[in-house]
N, C-alpha and C positions, 0 to 999 in steps of 0.2 A: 191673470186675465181670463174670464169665461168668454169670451169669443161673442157677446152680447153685445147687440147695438143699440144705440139708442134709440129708444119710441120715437118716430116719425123719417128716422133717415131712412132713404129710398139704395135698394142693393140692385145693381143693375150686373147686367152680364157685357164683362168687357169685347165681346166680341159682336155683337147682335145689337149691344144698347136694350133690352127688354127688360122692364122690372122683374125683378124674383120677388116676389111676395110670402110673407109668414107663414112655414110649415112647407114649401116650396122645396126639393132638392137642387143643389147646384154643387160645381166643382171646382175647387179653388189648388189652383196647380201654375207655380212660377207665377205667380202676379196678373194672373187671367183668373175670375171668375168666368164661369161656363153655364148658361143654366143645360135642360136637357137636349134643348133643341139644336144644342153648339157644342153638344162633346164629340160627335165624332169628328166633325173642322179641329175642334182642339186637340185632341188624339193627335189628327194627322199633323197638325204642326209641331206635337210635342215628340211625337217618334220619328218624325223626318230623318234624322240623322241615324235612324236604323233601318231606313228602307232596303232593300235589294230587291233589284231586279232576276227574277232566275235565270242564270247562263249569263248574266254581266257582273257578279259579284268582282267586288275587290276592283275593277275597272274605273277610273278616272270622266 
């Protein structure tokens, strides 16, 4: 597979709904396309589980 879509289907970003349009970057991470406007909400959801707080690590 080359990762090629077909002529006329529309790539949207699953978190904003905005079309990505041809020649366009976007980030495709766990089943979320991102375009640019939405990577760093995506970031934060995808590092979530590496956050710390300083002076609460390891804390509940």
């Amino acid at each position: 597979m080359t990762g090629r879509r077909p002529v006329g289907q529309v790539l949207r970003c699953t978190l904003c709904g905005r079309e990505i349009v041809r020649g366009e970057e976007y980030w495709a991470c766990n089943g979320h396309l991102a375009c640019r406007g939405c990577l760093p909400e995506l970031a934060r959801r995808e590092l979530a589980p590496c956050r710390e707080v300083f002076g609460k690590e390891g804390r509940p």
